[in-house]
Backbone as CSV, one residue per row, in Angstrom:
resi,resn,N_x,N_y,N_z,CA_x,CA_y,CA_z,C_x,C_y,C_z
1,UNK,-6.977,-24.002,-13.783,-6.738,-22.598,-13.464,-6.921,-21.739,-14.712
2,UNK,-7.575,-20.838,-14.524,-8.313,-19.844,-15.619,-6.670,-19.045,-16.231
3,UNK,-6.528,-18.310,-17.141,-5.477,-17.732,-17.213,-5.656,-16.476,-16.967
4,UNK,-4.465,-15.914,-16.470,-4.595,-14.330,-15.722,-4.388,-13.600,-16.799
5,UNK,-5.330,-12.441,-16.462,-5.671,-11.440,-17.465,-5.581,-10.336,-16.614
6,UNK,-5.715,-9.726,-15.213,-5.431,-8.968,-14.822,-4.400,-8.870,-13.220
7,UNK,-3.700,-8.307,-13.018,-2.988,-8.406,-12.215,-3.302,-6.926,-10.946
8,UNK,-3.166,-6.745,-9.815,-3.975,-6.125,-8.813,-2.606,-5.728,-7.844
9,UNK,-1.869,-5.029,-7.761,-0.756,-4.782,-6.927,-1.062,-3.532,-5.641
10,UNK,-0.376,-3.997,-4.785,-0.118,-3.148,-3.328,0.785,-1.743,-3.725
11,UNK,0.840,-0.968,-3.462,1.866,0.149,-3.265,2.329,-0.064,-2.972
12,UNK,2.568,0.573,-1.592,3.263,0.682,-0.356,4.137,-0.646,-0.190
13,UNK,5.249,-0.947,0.166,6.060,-1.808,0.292,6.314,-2.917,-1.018
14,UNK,5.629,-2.575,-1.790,5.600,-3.233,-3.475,6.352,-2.075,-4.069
15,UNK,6.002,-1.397,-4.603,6.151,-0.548,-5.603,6.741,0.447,-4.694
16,UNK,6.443,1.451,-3.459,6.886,2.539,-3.362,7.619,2.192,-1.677
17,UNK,8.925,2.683,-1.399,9.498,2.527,-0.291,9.277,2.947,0.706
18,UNK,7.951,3.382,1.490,7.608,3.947,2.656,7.603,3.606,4.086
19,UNK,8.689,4.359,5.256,8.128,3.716,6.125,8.676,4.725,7.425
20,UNK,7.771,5.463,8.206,8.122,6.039,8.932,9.115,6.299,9.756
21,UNK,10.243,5.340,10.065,11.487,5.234,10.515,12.265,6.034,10.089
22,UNK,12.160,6.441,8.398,13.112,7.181,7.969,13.257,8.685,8.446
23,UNK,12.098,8.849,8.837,11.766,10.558,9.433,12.120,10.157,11.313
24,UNK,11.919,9.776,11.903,11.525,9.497,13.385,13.038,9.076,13.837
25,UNK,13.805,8.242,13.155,14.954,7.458,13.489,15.736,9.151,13.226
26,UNK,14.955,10.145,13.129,16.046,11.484,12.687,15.609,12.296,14.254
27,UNK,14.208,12.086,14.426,13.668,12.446,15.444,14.233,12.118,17.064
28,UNK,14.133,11.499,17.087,14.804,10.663,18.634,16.377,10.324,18.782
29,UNK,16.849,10.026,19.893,18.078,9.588,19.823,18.420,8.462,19.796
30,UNK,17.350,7.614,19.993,17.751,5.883,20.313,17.057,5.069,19.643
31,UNK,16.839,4.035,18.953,16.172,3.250,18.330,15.290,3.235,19.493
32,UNK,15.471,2.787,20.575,14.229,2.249,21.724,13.017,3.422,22.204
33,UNK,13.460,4.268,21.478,12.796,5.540,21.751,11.470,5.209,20.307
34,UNK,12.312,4.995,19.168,11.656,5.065,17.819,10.579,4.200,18.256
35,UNK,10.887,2.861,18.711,10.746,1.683,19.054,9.336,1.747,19.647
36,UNK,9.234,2.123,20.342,8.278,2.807,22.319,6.935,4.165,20.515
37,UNK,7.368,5.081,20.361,6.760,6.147,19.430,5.875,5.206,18.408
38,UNK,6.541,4.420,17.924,5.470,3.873,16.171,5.114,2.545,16.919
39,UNK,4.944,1.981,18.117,4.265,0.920,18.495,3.695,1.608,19.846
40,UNK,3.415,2.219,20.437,2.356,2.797,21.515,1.711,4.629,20.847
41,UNK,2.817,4.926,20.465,2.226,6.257,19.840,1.482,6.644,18.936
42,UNK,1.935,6.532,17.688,1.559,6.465,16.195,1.665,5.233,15.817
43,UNK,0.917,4.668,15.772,1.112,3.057,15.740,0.294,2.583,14.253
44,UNK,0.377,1.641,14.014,-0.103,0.850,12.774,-1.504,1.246,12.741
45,UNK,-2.624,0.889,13.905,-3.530,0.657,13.811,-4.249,2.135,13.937
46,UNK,-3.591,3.459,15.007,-3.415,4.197,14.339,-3.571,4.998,13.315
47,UNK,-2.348,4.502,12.382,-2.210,5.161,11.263,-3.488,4.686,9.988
48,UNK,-3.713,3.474,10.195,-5.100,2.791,9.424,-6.068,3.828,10.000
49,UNK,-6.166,4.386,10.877,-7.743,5.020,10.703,-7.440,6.023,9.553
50,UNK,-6.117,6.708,9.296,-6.184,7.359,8.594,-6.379,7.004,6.564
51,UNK,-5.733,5.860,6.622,-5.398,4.863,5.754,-7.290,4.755,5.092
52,UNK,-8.076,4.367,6.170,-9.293,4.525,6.457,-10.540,5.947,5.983
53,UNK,-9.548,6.896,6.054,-10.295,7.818,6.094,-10.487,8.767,6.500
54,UNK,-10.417,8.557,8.113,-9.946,9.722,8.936,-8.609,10.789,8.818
55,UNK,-9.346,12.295,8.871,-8.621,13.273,8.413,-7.461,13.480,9.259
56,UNK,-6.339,14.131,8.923,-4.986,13.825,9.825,-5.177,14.426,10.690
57,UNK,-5.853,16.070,10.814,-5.486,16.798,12.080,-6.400,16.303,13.120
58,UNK,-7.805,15.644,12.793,-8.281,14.969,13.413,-7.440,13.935,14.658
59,UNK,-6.793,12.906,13.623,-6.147,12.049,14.396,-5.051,12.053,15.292
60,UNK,-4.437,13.724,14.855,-3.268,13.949,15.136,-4.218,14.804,16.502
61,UNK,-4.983,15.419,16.990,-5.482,15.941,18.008,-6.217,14.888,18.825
62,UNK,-6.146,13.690,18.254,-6.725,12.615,19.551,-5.658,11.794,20.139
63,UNK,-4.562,12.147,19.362,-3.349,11.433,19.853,-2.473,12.238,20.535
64,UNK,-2.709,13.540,20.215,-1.598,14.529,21.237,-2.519,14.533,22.215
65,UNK,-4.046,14.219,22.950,-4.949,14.378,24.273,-4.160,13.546,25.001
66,UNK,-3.885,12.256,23.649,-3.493,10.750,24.721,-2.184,11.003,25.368
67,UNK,-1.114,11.340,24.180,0.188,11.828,24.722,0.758,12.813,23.884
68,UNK,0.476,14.178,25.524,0.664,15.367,25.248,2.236,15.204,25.180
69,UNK,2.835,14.987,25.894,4.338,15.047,25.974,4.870,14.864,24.304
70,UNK,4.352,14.028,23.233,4.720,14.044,22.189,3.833,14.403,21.278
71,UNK,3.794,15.563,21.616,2.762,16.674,20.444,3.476,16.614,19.744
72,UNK,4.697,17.349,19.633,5.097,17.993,18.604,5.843,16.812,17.612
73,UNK,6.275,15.405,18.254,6.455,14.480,17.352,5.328,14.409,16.716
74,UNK,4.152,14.087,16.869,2.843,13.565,15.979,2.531,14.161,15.497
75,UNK,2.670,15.427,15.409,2.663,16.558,14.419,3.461,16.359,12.564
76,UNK,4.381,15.818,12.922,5.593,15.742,12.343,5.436,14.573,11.599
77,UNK,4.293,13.343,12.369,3.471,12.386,11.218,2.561,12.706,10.153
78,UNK,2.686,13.512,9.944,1.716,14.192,8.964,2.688,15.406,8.124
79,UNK,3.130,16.618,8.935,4.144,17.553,8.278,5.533,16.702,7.464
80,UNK,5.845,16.285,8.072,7.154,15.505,6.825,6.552,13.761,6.711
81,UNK,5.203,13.887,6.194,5.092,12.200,5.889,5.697,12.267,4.478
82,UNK,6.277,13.531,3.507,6.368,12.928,2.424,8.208,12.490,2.832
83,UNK,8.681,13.004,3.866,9.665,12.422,4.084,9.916,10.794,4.521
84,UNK,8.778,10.071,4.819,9.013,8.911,4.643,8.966,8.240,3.962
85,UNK,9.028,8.768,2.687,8.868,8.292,1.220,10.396,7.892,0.526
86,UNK,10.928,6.772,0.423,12.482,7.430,0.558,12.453,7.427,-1.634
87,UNK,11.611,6.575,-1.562,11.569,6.398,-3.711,10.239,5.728,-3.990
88,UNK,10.771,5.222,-5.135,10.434,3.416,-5.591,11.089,2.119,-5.315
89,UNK,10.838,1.154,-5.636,11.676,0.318,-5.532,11.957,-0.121,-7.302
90,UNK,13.234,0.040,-7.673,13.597,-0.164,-8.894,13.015,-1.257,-9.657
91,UNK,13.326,-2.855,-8.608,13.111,-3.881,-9.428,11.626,-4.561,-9.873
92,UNK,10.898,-3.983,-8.452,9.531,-3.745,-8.764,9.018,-3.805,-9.956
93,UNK,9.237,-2.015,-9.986,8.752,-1.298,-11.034,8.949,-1.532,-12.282
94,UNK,10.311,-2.228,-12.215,10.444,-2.705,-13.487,9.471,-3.884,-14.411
95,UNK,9.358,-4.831,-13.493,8.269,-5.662,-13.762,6.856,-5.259,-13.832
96,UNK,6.681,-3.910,-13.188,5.391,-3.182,-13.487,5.511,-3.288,-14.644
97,UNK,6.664,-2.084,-15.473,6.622,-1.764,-16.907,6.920,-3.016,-17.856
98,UNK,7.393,-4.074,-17.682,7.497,-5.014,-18.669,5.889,-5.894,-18.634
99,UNK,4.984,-5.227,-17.248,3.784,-6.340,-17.464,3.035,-5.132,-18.173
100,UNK,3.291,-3.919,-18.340,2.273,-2.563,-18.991,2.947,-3.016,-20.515
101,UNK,3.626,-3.465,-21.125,3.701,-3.909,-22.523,3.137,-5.197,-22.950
102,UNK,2.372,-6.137,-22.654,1.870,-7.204,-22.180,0.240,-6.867,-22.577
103,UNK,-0.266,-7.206,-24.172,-1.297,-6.625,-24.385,-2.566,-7.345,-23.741
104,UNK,-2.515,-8.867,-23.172,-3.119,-9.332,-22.697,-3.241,-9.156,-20.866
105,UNK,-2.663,-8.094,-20.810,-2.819,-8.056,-19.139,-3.060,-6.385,-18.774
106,UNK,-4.319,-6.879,-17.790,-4.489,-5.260,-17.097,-3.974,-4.914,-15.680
107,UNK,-4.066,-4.054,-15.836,-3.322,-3.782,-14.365,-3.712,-2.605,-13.460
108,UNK,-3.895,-3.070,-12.395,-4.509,-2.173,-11.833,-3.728,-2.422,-10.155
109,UNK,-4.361,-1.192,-9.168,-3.439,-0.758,-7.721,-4.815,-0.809,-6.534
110,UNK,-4.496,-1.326,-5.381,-5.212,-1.684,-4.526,-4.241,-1.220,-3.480
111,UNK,-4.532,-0.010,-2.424,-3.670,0.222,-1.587,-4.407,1.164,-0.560
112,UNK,-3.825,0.843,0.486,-4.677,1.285,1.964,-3.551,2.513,2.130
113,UNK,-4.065,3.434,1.561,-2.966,5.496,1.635,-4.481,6.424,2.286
114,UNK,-3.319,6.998,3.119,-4.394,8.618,3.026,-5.212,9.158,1.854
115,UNK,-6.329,9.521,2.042,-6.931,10.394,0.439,-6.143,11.493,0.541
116,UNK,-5.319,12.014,1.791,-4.635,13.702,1.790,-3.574,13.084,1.499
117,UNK,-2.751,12.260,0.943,-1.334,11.913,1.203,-0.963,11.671,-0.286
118,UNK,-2.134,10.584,-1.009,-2.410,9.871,-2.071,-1.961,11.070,-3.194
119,UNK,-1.906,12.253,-3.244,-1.744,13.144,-4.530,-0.516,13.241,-4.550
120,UNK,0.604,13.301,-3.641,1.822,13.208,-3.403,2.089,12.111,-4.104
121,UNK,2.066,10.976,-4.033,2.265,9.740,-4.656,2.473,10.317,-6.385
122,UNK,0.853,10.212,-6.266,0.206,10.544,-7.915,1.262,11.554,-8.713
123,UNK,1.481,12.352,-7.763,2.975,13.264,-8.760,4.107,13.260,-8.582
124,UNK,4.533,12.501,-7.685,6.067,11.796,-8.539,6.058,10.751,-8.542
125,UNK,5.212,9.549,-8.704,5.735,8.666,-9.122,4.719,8.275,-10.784
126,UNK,5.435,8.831,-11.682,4.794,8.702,-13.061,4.361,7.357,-13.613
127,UNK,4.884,6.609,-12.880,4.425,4.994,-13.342,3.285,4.384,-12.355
128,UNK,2.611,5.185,-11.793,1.149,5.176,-11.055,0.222,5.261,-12.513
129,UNK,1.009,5.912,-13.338,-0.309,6.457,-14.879,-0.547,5.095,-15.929
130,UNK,0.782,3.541,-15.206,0.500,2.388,-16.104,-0.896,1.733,-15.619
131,UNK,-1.089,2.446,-14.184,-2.531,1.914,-14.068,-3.693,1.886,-14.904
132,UNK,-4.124,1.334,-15.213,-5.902,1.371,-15.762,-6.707,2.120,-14.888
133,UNK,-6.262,2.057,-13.026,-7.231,2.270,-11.999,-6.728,1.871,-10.796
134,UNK,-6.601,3.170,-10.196,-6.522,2.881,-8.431,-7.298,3.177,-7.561
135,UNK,-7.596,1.955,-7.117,-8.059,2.226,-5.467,-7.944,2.486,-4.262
136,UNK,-8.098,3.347,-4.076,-7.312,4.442,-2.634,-8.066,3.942,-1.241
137,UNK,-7.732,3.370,-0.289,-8.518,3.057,0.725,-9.087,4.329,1.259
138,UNK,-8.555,5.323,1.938,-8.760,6.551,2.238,-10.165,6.927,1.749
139,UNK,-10.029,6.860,0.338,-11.126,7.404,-0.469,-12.651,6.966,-0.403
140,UNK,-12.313,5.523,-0.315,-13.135,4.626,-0.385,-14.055,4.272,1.053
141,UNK,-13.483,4.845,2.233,-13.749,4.530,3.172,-13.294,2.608,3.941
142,UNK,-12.590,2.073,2.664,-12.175,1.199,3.465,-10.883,0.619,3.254
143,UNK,-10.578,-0.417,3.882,-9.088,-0.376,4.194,-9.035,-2.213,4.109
144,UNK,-7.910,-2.717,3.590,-7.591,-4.298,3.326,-7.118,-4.275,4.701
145,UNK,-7.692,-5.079,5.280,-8.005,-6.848,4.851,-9.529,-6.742,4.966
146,UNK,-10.091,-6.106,5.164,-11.683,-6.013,4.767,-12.565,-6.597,3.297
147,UNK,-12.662,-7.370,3.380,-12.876,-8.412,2.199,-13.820,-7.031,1.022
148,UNK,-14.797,-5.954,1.568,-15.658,-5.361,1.080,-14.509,-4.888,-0.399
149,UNK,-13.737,-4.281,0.213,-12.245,-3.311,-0.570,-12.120,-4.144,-1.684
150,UNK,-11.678,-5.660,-1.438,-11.746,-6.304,-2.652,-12.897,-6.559,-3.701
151,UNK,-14.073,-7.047,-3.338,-15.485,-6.887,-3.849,-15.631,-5.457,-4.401
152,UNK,-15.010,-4.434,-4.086,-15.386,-3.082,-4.782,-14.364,-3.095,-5.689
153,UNK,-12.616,-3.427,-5.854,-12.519,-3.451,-7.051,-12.849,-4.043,-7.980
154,UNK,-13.102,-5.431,-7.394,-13.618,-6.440,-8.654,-14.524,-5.775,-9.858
155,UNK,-15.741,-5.223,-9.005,-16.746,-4.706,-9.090,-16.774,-3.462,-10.203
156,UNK,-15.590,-2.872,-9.398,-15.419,-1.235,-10.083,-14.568,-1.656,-11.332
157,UNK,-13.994,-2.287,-11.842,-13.471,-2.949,-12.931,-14.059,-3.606,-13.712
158,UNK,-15.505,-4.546,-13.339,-15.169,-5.520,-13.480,-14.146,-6.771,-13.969
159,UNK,-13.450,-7.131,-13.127,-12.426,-8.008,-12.906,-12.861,-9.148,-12.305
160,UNK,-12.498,-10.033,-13.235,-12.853,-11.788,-12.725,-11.929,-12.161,-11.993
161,UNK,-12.323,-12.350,-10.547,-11.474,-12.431,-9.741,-10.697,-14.181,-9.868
162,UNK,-11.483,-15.049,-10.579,-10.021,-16.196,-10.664,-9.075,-15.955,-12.311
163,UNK,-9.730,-15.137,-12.460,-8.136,-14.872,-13.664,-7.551,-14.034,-13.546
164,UNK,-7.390,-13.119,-11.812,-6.813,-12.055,-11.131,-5.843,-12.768,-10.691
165,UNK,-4.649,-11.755,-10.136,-3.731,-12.086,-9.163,-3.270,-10.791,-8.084
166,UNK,-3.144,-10.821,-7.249,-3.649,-9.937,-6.484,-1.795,-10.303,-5.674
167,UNK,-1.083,-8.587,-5.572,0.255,-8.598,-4.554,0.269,-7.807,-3.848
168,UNK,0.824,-8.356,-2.543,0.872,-7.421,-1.279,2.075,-7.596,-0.282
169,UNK,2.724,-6.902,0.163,3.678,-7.406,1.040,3.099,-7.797,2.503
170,UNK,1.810,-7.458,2.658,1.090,-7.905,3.716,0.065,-9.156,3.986
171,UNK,1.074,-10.775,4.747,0.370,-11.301,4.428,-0.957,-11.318,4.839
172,UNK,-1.957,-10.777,5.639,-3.110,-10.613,5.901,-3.942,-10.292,5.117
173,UNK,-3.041,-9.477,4.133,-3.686,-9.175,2.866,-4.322,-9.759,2.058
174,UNK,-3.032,-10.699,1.894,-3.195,-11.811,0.826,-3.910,-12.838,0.997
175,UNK,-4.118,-13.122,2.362,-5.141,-14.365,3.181,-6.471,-13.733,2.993
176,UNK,-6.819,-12.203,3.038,-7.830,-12.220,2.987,-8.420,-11.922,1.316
177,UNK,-7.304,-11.555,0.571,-7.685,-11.486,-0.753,-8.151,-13.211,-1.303
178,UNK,-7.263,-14.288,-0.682,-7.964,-15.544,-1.210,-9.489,-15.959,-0.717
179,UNK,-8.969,-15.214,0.446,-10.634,-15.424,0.991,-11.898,-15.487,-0.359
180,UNK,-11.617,-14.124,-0.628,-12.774,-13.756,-1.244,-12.571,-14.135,-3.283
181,UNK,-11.612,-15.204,-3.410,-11.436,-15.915,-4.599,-10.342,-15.220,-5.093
182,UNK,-9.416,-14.823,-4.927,-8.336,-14.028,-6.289,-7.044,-14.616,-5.433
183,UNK,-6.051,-15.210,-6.445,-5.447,-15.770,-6.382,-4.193,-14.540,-5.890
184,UNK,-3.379,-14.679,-4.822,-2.247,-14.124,-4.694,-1.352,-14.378,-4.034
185,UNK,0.041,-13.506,-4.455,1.399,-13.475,-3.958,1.745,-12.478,-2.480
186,UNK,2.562,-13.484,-1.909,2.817,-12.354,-0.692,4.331,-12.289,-0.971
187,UNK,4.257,-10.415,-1.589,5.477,-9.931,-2.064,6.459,-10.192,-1.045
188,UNK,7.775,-10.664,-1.256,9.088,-10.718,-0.732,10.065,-9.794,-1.495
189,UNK,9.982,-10.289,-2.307,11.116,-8.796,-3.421,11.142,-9.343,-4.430
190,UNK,11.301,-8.642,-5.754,11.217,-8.493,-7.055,11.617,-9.825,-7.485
191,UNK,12.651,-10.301,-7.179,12.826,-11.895,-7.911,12.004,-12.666,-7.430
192,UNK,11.743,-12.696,-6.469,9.999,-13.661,-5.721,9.215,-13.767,-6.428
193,UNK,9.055,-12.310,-7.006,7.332,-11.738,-7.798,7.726,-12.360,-8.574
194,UNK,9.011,-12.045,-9.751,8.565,-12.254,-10.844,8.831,-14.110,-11.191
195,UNK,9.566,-14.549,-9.880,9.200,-15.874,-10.134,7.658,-16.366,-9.900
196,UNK,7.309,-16.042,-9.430,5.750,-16.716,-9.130,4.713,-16.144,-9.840
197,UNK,4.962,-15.180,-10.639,4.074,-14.681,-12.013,4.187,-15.810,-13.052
198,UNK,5.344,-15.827,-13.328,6.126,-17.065,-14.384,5.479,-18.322,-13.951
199,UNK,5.464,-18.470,-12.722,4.857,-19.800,-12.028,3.510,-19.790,-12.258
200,UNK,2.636,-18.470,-12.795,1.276,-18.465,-12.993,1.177,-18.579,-14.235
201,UNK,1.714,-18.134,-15.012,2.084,-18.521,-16.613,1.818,-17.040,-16.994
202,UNK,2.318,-16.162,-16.082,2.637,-14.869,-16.400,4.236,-14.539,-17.248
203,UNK,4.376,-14.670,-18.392,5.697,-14.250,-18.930,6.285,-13.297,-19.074
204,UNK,6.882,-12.688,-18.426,7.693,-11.427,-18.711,8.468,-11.160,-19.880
């Protein structure tokens, strides 16, 4: 095994706490309501077109045709998305900043965000700037688990993908990041990571 020299992290559920419940569970009265809304309504796959590329009011006017009755919720996926932002995650981040002192390691962000959403991020969370380089799915037109996404950072870096390590809290992610050669972790939480960095002969 080559030794890792650059490391490739997820946002969203890594590093930053996002998840629509926090706005919607304010919205409705019943979990089974929330429940029924972000799995037939605004749903995952959904929200990836936007993740993808597609512009919000766009998506948000093909989804109020489907269900008019909840216009004015799906509206409200887009007007308070920065409300589903609830932070960071502390312990994360911390291991971000102890691997940004680490002169032998680069680091860089691989994450499937809106290109309209993505600037929000970029200004409050100041430890987006330990990046070398992020890749915005939105931007890019594509979205993980699409093997291409990975081949373009490699690419756009060049980054040797077996002395990479690549984290995601999504394992589909991570199945398809080995796919295409880069070794990775499917984030569980901060003591996970930073055991299985250590396990790569990543030292903190």
């Amino acid at each position: 095994m080559r030794k890792i020299n650059t490391i490739i992290f997820d946002l969203g559920g890594v590093l930053i706490d996002w998840n629509p419940r926090y706005v919607f569970d304010e919205v409705f009265d019943s979990s089974e309501e929330v429940d029924f809304f972000l799995s037939e309504v605004c749903n995952g796959e959904w929200n990836g077109e936007q993740d993808r590329g597609r512009p919000f009011q766009e998506a948000i006017d093909l989804k109020t045709k489907e269900f008019p009755k909840y216009a004015k919720e799906i509206q409200l996926y887009y007007t308070r998305w920065s409300d589903m932002v609830s932070g960071d995650i502390p312990e994360s981040v911390e291991i971000l900043r102890k691997l940004s002192r680490l002169r032998d390691i680069r680091l860089y962000a691989l994450t499937n965000w809106s290109h309209e959403t993505f600037p929000y991020a970029w200004e409050n969370f100041e430890f987006l700037k330990l990046f070398e380089g992020i890749l915005v799915s939105g931007k890019e037109k594509l979205i993980k688990p699409d093997h291409d996404i990975y081949h373009l950072i490699l690419d756009r870096y060049d980054i040797d993908a077996e002395s990479a390590v690549f984290i995601d809290d999504s394992l589909k992610n991570v199945i398809a990041a080995n796919q295409v050669g880069i070794q990775s972790i499917h984030f569980i939480n901060a003591e996970q990571l930073d055991k299985s960095l250590k396990d790569l002969g990543v030292q903190l």
